[in-house]
PADRENPA-230243 format. One record per residue: residue in one letter; y, z negated, x negated of N, C-alpha, C, O in turn. Coordinates in steps of 0.2 Angstrom, whole numbers, plus 5000, padded with zeros to 4 digits. Each point is the difference from the previous one (the first is absolute). Example, Ala and Ser with C-alpha at 12.3 -4.5 7.8 and 13.67 -1.06 7.14 Angstrom:
2
A497249614934500650005004500650004996499949974995 S500650075007500649994996500549975004500649994997 
This chain:
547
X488848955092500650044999499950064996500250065002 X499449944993499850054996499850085004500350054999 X499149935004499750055007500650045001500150065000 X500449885002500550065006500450044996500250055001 X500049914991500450044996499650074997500450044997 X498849985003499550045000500350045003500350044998 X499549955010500050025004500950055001500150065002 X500449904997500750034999499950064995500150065002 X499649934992500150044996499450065000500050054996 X499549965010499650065003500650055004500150064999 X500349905004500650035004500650034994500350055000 X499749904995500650054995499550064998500350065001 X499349944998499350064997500350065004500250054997 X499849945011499950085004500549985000500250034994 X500449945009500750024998500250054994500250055000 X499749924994500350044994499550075000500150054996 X499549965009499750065000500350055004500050064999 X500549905007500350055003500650025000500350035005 X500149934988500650014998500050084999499750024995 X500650015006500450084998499350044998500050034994 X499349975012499650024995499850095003499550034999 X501149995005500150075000500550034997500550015002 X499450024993500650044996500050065005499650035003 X501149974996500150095003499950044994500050004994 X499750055010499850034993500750075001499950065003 X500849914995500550054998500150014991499849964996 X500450085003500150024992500549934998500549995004 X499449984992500749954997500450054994499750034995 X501049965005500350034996500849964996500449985004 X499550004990500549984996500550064999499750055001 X501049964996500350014999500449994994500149945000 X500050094996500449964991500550055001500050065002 X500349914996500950034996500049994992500249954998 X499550114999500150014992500450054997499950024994 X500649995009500750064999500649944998500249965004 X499950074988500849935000500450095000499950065000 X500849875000500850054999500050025007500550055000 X499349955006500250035007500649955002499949945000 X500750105001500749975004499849985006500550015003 X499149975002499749945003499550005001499650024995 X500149955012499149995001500150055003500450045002 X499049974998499650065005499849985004499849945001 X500150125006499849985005499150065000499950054997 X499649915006499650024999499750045007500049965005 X499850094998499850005007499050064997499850024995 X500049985012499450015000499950035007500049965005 X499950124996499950035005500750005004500049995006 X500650014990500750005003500249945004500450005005 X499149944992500349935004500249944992499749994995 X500849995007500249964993499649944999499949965004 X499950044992499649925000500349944997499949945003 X500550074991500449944997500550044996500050065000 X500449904995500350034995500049944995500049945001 X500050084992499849964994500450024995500450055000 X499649914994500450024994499550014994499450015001 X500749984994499750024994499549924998500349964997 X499150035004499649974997499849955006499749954999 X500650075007499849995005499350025003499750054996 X499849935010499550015000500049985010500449955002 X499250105002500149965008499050035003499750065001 X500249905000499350015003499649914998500249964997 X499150055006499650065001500150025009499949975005 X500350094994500250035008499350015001499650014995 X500149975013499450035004500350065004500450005005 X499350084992500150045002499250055004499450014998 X500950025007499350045003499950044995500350034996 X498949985006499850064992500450075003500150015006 X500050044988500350045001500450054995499850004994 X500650035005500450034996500850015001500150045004 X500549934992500449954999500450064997499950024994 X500750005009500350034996500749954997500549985003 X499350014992500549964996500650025000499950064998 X500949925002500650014996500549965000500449995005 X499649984988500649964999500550024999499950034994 X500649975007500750025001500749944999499949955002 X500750074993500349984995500650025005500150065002 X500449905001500650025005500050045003500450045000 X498949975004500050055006499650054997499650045003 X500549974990499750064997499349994998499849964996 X499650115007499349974996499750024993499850064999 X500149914997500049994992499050014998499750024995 X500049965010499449994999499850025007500249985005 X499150054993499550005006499550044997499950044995 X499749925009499250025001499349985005500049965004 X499550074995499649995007499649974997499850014994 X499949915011499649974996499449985005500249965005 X499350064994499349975004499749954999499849974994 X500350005013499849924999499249995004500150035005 X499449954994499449995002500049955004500449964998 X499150025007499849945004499949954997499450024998 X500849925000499649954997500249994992499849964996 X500750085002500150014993500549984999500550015004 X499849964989500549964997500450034996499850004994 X500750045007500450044996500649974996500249955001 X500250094994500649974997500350084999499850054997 X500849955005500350054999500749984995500449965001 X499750084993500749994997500550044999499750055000 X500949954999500550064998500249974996500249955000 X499550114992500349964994500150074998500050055003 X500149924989500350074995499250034998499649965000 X500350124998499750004997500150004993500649984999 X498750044996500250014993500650014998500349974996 X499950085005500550064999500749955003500650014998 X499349945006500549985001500650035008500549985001 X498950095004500250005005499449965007499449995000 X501249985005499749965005499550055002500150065000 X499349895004499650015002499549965005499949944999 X499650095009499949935000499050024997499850065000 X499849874999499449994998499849975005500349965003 X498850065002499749955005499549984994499950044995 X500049905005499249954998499849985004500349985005 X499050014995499749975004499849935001499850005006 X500349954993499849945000499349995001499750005005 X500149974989499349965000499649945003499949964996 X499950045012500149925004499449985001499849965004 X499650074991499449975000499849944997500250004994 X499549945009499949934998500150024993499850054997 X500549894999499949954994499349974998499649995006 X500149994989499649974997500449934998500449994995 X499549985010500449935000500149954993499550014996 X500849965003500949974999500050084994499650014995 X500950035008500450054996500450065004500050025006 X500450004988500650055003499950045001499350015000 X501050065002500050074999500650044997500550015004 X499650014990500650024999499850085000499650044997 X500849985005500250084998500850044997500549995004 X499650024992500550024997500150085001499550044999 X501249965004500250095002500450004995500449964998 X499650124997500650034997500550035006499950065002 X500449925002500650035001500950004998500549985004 X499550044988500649984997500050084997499650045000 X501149964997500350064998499749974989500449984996 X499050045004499949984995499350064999499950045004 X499649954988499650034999499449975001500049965005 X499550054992499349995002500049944995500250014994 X499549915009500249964998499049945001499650005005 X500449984988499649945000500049945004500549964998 X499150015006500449935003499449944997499350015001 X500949954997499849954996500149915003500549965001 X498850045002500149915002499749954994499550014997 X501049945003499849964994499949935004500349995006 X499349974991500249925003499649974995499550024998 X500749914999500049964994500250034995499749984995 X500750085005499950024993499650054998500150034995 X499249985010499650054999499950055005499949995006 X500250084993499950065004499549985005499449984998 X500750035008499450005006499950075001499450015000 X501050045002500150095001500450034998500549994999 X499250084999500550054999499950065003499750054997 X500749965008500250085004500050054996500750015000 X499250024998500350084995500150045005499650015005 X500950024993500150075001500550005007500150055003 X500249905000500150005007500650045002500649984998 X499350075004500750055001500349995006499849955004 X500750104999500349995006500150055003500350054999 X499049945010500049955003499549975000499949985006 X499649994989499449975002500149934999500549975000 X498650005000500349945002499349964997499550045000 X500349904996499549984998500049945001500649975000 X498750005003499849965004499249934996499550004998 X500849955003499449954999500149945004500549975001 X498750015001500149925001500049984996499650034996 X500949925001499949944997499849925001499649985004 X500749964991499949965002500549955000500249984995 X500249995014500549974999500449974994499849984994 X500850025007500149994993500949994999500449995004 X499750024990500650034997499950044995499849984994 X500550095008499650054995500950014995500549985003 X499550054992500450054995499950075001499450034998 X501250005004499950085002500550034996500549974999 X499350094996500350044998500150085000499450025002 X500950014998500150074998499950034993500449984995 X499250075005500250034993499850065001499650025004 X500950034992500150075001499050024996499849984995 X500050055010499350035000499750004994500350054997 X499449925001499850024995499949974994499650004995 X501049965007500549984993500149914999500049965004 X500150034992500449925000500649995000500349954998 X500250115005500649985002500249985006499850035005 X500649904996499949965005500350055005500550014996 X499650015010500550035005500549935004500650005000 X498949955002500349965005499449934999499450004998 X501049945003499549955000500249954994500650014998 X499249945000499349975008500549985003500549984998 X499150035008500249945005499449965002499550004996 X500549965009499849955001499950035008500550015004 X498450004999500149995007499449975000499550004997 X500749955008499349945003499950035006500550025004 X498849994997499750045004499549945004499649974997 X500550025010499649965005499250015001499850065002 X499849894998499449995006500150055005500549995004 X499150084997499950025007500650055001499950045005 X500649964990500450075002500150054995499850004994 X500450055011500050064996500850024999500450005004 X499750024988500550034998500250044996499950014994 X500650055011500250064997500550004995500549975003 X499750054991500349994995500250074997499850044996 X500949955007500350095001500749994994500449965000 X499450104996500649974995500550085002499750055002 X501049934999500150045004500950024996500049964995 X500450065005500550014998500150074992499550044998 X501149954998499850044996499849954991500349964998 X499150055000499849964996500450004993499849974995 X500850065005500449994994500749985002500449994995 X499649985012500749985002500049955003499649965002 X500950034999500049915004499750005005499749955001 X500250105004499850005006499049985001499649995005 X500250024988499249994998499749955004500049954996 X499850035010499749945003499450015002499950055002 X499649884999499549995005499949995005500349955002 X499550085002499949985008499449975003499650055001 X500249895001499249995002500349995006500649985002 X498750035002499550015007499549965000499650024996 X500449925007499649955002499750015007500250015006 X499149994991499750015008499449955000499749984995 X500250005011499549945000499350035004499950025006 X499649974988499250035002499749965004499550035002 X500649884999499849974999500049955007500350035005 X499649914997500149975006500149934995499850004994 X500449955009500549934998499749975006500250015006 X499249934993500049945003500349944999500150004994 X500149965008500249934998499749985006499950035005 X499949884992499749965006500249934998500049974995 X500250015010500449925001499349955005499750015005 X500549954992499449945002500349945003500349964997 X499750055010500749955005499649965003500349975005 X499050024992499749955005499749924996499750014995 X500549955006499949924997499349995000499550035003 X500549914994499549975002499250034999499549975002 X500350104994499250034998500049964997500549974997 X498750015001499649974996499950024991499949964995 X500350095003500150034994500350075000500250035005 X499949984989500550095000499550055002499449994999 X500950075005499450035002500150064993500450004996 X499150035004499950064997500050075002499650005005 X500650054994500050065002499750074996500150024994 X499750005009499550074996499950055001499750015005 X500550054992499950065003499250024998500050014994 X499550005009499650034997499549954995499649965003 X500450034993499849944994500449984995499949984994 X500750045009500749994995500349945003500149995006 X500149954989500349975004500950005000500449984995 X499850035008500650015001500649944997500450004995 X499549955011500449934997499849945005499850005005 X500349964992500049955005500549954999500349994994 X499949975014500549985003500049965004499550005003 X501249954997500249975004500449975005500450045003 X499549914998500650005006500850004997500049964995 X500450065006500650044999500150044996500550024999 X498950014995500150064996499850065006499750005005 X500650054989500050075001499850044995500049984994 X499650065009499850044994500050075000499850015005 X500450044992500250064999500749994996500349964997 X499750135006499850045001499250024998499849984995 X499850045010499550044997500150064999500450025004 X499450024992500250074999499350025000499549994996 X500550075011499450045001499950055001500550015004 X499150054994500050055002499950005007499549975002 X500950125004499850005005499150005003499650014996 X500349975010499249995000500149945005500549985003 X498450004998500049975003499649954993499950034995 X500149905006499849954995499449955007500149985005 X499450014989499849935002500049944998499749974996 X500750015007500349924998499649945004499750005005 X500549954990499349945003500549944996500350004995 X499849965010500249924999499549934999499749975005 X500350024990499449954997500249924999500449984996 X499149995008500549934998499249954998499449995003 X501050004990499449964996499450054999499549985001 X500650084998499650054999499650045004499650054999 X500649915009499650025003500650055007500549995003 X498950084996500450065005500349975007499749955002 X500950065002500049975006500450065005500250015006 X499850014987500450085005500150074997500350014995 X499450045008499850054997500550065005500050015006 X500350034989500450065006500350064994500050004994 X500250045009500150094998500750035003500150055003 X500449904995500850045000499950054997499650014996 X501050035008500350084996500749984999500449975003 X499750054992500750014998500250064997499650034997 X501249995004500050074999500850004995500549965001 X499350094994500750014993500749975002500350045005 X500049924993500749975002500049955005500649995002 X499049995001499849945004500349904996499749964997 X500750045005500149934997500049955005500549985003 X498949994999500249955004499849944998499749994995 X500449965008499949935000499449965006500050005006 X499749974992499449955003500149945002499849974995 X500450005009500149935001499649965005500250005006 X499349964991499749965004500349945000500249974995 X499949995014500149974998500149965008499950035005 X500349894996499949985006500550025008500649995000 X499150025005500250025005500849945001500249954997 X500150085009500649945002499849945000500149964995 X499450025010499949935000499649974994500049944999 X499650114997499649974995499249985002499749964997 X500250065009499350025002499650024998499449984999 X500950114998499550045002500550044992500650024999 X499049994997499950054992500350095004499850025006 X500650004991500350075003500250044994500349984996 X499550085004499950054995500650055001500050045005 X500649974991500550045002500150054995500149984994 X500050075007500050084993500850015002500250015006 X500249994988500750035001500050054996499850004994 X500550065009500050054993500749974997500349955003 X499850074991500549984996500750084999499950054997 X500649945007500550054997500150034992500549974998 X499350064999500450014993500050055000499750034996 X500750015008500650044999500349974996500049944999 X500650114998500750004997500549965000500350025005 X500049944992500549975003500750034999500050034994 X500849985009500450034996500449934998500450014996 X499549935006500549934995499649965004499750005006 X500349954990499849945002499249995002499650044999 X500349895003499249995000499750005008500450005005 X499050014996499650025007499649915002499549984997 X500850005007499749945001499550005006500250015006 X499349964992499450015007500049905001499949964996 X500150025011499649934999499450015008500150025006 X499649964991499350025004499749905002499949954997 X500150075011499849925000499050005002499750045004 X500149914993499250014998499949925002499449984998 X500949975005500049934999499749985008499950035005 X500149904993499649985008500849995001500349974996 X499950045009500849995000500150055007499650055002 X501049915002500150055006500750064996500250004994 X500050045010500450044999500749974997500349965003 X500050064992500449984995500750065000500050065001 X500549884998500850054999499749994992499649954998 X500850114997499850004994500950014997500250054999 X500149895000500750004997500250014994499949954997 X500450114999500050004994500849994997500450045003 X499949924991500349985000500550044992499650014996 X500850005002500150034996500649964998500449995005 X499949994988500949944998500149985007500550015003 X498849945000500449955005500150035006500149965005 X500050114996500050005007499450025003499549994996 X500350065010499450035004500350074999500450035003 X499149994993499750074999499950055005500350055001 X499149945003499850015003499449965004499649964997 X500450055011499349955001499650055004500350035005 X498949974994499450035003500049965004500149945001 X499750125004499949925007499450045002499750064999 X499949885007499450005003499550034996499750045003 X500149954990499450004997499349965000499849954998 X499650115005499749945002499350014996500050054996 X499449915003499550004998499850074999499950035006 X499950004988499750075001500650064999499750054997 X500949955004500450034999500350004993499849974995 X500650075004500550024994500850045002500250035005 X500049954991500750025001500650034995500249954997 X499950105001500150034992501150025000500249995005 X500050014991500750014998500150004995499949954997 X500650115002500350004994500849974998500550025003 X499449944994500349934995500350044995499750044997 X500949935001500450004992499549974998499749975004 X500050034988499849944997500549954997500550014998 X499149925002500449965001499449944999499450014999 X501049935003499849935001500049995009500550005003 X498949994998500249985006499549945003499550004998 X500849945009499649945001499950025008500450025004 X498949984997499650005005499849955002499849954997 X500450055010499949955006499450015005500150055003 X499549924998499550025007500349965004500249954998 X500050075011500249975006499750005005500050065002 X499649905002499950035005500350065005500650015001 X499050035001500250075003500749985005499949975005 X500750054993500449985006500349925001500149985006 X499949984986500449965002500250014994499950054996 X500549885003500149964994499649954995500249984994 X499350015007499449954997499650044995499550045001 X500849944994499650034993499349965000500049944999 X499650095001499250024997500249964993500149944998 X500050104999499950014992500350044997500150065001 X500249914993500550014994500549984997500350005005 X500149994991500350084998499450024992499949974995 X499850085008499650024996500550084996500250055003 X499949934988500350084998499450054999499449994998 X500950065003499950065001500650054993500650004999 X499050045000500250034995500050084998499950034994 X500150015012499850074998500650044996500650005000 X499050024996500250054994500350065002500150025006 X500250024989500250085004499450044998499750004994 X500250055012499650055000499349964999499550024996 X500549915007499449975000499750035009500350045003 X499249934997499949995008499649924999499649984996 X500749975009500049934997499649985007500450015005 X498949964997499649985005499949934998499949984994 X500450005013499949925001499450005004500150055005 X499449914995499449995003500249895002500049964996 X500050045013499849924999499550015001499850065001 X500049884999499149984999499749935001500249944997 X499450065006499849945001500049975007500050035005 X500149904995500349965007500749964999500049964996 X500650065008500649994997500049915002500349954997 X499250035009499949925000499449974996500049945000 X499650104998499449964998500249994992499649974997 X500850055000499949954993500150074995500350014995 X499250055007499950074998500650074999499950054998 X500449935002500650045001500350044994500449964996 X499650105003500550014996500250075000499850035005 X500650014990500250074998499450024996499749964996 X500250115004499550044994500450065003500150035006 X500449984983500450074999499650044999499549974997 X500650095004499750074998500650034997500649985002 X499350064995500550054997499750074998499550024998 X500950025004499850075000500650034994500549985001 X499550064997500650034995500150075002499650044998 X500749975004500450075002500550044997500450045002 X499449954992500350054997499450034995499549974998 X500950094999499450044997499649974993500249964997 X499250065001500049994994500249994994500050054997 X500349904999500750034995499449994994499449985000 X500950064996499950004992500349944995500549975000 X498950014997500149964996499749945001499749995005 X500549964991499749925002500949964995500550024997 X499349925005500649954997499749964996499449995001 X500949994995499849954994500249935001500649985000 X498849985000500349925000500049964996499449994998 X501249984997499849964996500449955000500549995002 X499249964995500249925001500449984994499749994995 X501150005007500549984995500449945000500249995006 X499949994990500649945000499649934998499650014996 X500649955007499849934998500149965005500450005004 X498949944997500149955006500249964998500349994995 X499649955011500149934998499549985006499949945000 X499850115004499649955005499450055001499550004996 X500450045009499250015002500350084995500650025000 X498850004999499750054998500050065004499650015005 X500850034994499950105005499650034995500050014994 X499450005012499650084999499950045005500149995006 X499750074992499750085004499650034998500050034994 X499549965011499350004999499950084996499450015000 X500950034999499950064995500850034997500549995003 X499550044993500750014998500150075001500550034997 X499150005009500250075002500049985007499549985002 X501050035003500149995006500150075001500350044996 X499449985013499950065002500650015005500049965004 X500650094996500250025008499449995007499550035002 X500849945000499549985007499549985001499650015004 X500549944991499349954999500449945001500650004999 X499149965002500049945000500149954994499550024997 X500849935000499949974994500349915000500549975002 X498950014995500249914999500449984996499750014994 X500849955006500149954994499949955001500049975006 X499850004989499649925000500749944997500550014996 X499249935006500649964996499349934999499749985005 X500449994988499649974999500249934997500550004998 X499249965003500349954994500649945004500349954998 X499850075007500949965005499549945003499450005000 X500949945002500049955004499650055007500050055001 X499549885001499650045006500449965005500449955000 X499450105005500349995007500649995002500249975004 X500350094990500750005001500150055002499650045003 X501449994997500250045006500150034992500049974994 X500150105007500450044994500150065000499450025003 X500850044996500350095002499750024994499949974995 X500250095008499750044994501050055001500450015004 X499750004990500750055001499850054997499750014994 X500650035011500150084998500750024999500449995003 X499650064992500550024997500150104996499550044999 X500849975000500450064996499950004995499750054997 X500749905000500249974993500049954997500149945003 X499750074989499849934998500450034992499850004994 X500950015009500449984994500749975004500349954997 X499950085009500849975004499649965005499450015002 X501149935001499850015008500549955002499949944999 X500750095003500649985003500649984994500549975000 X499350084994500550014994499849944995500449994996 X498949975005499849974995499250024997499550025002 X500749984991499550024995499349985003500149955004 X499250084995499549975002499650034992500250044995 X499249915006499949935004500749964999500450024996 X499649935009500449945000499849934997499450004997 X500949965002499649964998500349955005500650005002 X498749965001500249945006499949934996499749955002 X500750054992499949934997500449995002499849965005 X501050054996500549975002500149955007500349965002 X499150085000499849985008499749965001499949995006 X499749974987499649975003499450004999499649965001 X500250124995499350024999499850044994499850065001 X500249904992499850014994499450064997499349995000 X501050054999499450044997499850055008499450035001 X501149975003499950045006500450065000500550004996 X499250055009500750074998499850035005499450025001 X501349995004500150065002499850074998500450024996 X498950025006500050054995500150085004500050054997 X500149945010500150075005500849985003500249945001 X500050115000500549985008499550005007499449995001 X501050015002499749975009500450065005500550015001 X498850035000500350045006499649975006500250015005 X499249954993499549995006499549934998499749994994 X500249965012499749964996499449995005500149995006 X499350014991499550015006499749915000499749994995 X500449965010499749934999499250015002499850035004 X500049904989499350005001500049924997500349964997 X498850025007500149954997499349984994499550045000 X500449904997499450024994499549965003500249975005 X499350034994499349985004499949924996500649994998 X499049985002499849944995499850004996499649954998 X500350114997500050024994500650034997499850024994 X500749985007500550024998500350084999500550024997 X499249995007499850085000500250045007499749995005 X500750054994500250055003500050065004499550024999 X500850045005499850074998500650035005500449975003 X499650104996500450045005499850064997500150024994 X499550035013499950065000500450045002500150005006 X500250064991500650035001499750074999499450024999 X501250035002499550065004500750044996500649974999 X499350124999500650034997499950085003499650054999 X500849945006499850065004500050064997500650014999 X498950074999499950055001501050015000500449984995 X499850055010500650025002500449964994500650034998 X499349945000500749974994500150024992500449984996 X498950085003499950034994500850045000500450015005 X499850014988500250014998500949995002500550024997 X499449925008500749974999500049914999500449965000 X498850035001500249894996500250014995499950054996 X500349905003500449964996499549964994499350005001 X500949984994499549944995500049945002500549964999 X498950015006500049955003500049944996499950004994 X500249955008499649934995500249945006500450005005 X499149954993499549975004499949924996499750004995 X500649945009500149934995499749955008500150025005 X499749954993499749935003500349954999500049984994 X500449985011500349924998499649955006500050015007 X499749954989499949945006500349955000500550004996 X499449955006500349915000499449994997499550034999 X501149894998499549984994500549934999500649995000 X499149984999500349924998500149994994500349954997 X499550114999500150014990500649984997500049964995 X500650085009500649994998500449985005499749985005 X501050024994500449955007500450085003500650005002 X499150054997500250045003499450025007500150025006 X499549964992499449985005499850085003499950035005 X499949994989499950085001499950044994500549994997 X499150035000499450034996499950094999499950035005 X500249994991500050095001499550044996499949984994 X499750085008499750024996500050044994500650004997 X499050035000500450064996499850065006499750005005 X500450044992500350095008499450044998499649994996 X500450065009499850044999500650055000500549995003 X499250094993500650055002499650065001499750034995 X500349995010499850085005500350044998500649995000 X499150084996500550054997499550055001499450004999 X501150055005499750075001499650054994500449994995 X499150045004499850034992500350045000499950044995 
C-alpha cells in the first residue's frame, strides 16, 4: 500500500508544479485612501474609466494592470481634487496613496513594493511617512528591548526591514528627539508577508491613524494523510531538511515557502521512496490530500487550491470528499432544521459555501436518497474562518472519519491575549499550554484530575461576575456540591469526554477578524462525578483578555 501512496504523492509533485505557474506579467497596483475630513468617498478613475470608489482608510487592489502610463484622478461629487500620471512597469508591484502632505495639503505618493523572496520564517515591513506631520523617528520595541530605529523619516518616504515574525512595539518620535508623536501600538507581523505601514491623517488631530497593506511573498502547503492502514509515519523533506512527519488523519501545515521549485523526498524508516521538484508560486495556498479511491482499491492523490479571498460576513465552508465511499448528499443542519444540502458529492471532488457561522450537524446520504452514511457529526466554522472538512478513510471498513482544516481569513491583528487561571475547583484541573495566546492560532485547554471515562463541557462565557442577575462564582453547595462554584456565565458549551486518566482537552481557535472588538473571554470544565449528589464536579477557569 505504501508504493501506491509514493506513487500518488509523485503525482501531487507535478500537479503543485502546474498550479498558476504562469504569471501575467501586468503591473499590479494597490490603492490607499489617506485624505480625512472629505464630505464623502471618492471616486477613483484611470485613463477616464472609473475603477472603484472608497472612503478614508480605505484601501482596493492589488489591481492587474497592463504596463503603461495611468493618468490618475480622483474626484470628490463629480468634482476632480487630485490627479496625477503614474508609470507602472511589467511585472512590478506598486502602491499608490492620496494622503496629506507635511504641510498638511492632499497629495498623491507612488511606492514601489518590495516582492523579492524572504529569508525564511520572517517578515517584510516597510513603513511610509504619508501624514500631515514633520520628519519623524520610528522605533520597533519587543520584550522591552529596542530591535530598530528609523531616523529622520519625512514625508513622502518610506524605510524598510526584514525582520523576524513576531509581535513588534511601534512608535513615533518627532526626529531627533525623545518626544513621543504617536504610539505604542502593537503590530504582529506574519511568516512570509509583506507589510506596508502608512501613518496617514493629521498627526496632531484625531484623524492621526495607521493603514497596513498585507501582501503575501510567500506560497502555503498543507497536506492531509487520508490513507489507513501504512506501516509507520512517513517522513517528509525538502532537500536535507526534514519537514515533518505524519499520519493517518493528521495534517500538517501550513508550509510556508518561498516562490520556486523545491526538492522534496518522502522517507519511510529512513529510507528515500520518492524524490520530486514542485513549483510553487507567491500566494498559492493549496491543500494535498492523499488518500483512498471510491471503492478503496486504489491510493488517489487529489491538490485543492484553497479560496482565501475576503469574506464580507460569515464563514467559507469547503467539504471535500477523499473516502472509499460512492457519491454522497452532504445535509447540513442548523436549531434542528436543514440548512442546506450538497448533493451528489463524489470521490475526489470538493464543494465550497458561504455559511453564517454557527453550529452546525452533518449528515452523509447516499447520493439521492434518504440513507444516512454517517453522522450527525458537528461542524463548527467561525466568521471570517474558511472551515475544510476532509472525509477520510473507508466509510465501511472501520477507517472513517473527518480531518478539519482551517484557514483564517482575516487580516493580521495586533497584539496577543493573555490567559490566566482563576477561581477555585472542586474537580479536575484547567490549564493552557502558555499564557500568551495568538489571534489566529490555535490554543488547547487541558482538564486534569476528573473521573475517567466520563461525559463533561467545557463552558464558555463573557463574564465571570453576572450570569442571569446572579453573582459569580456561584456556589453549587446548595445543590448538592460542596466546595464547587459556578465561576463563568454560559454562552457556549462545547461536550467532551475524559480518556482513562482523567484527563481532557478542547482546542479552540480566536479568529484574526475579532481583534479589537472580543470581549474578556473565560473558560470552566465541569464533569460527572459521583463525589457529590449533584453528580457533577467544576474546574477553576481560565480568563482570555485582550493586552
Amino acid at each position: 500500500m505504501f508504493h501506491r501512496f509514493a506513487a500518488a504523492l509523485v503525482v501531487a509533485s507535478f500537479s503543485l508544479a502546474s498550479i498558476d505557474g504562469a504569471r501575467a506579467q501586468d503591473a499590479t497596483l494597490t490603492v490607499l485612501h489617506g485624505v480625512p475630513g472629505l464630505s464623502a468617498p471618492v471616486e477613483v478613475f484611470a485613463n477616464g474609466g472609473r475603477l472603484f470608489a472608497f472612503d478614508f482608510g480605505d484601501q482596493e487592489g492589488p489591481l492587474a494592470l497592463p504596463a503603461g502610463s495611468y493618468a490618475i484622478d480622483i474626484q470628490l461629487n463629480g468634482a476632480s481634487i487630485l490627479n496625477a500620471n503614474v508609470p507602472l512597469s511589467a511585472g512590478v508591484d506598486y502602491s499608490a496613496i492620496a494622503h496629506l502632505d507635511a504641510a498638511g495639503s492632499p497629495t498623491i505618493s507612488l511606492f514601489t513594493n518590495d516582492s523579492s523572496n524572504l529569508t525564511l520564517p520572517s517578515s517584510r515591513l516597510t513603513v511610509r511617512h504619508t501624514a500631515q506631520a514633520p520628519a519623524v523617528d520610528v522605533v520597533l520595541s519587543q520584550g522591552g528591548s529596542q530591535v530598530a530605529r528609523f531616523a529622520n523619516l519625512s514625508n513622502p518616504n518610506e524605510v524598510a526591514a526584514d525582520v523576524a515574525p513576531g509581535t513588534y512595539s511601534a512608535e513615533l518620535f518627532v526626529a531627533g528627539t525623545s518626544t513621543r508623536a504617536f504610539g505604542p501600538v502593537d503590530v504582529r507581523l506574519e511568516d512570509g508577508y509583506a507589510y506596508a505601514v502608512y501613518a496617514v491623517g493629521d498627526v496632531s488631530g484625531p484623524s492621526f491613524r495607521l493603514l497596513i497593506q498585507r501582501s503575501d511573498l510567500a506560497a502555503r502547503v498543507t497536506v492531509v494523510h487520508g490513507i489507513p492502514g501504512l506501516p509507520a509515519p512517513v517522513d517528509v523533506f525538502a532537500g536535507n531538511t526534514r519537514l515533518f512527519s505524519f499520519d493517518f488523519g493528521e495534517i500538517q501545515g501550513p508550509l510556508v515557502l518561498n516562490p520556486g521549485a523545491y526538492a522534496l523526498s518522502v522517507r519511510l524508516q529512513g529510507q528515500t521512496v520518492l524524490s520530486a521538484n514542485p513549483t510553487v508560486a507567491a500566494g498559492d495556498d493549496v491543500s494535498i490530500v492523499a488518500h483512498l479511491d471510491a471503492t478503496g482499491a486504489n491510493n488517489v492523490l487529489s491538490v485543492f487550491p484553497n479560496d482565501v479571498s475576503e469574506l464580507s460576513s460569515g464563514a467559507r465552508l469547503s467539504v471535500r470528499h477523499t473516502a472509499a465511499a460512492p457519491a454522497v448528499d452532504v445535509g447540513l443542519d442548523a436549531g434542528g432544521s436543514r440548512f442546506a444540502t450538497l448533493s451528489n458529492l463524489s470521490n475526489g471532488q470538493s464543494t465550497t459555501a458561504e455559511v453564517p457561522s454557527g453550529i452546525y450537524e452533518a449528515n452523509l446520504f447516499a447520493a439521492g436518497t434518504s440513507n444516512r452514511a454517517f453522522g450527525p457529526a458537528v461542524l463548527k466554522p467561525a466568521s471570517d474562518v474558511h472551515y475544510l472538512v476532509y472525509a477520510i478513510g473507508d466509510l465501511t471498513g472501520g477507517s472513517f472519519q473527518l480531518a478539519i482544516q482551517t484557514i483564517d481569513l482575516g487580516f493580521a491583528a495586533p497584539g496577543d491575549l493573555t490567559a490566566t487561571v482563576l477561581g477555585t475547583g472542586c474537580g479536575p484541573a484547567i490549564a493552557v499550554a502558555s499564557s500568551q495566546v495568538e489571534f489566529g492560532a490555535p490554543f488547547t485547554l487541558t482538564a486534569s484530575g476528573a473521573d475517567a471515562d466520563v461525559m463533561g463541557v467545557l463552558n464558555v462565557g463573557d463574564s465571570d461576575s453576572m450570569f442571569g442577575g446572579q453573582s459569580l462564582p456561584a456556589s453549587l453547595t446548595a445543590l448538592g456540591a460542596p466546595g464547587c462554584f459556578l465561576s463563568t456565565n454560559v454562552l457556549a458549551v462545547h461536550p467532551l469526554m475524559t480518556d482513562g486518566n482523567g484527563d481532557a482537552e478542547a482546542s479552540l481557535f480566536i479568529p484574526n477578524s475579532t481583534f479589537g472588538s472580543l470581549p474578556d473571554l473565560y473558560f470552566q470544565f465541569a464533569t460527572l462525578s459521583n463525589a457529590n449528589a449533584l453528580g457533577v464536579v467544576t474546574s477553576d477557569y481560565v480568563e482570555l483578555r485582550q493586552n
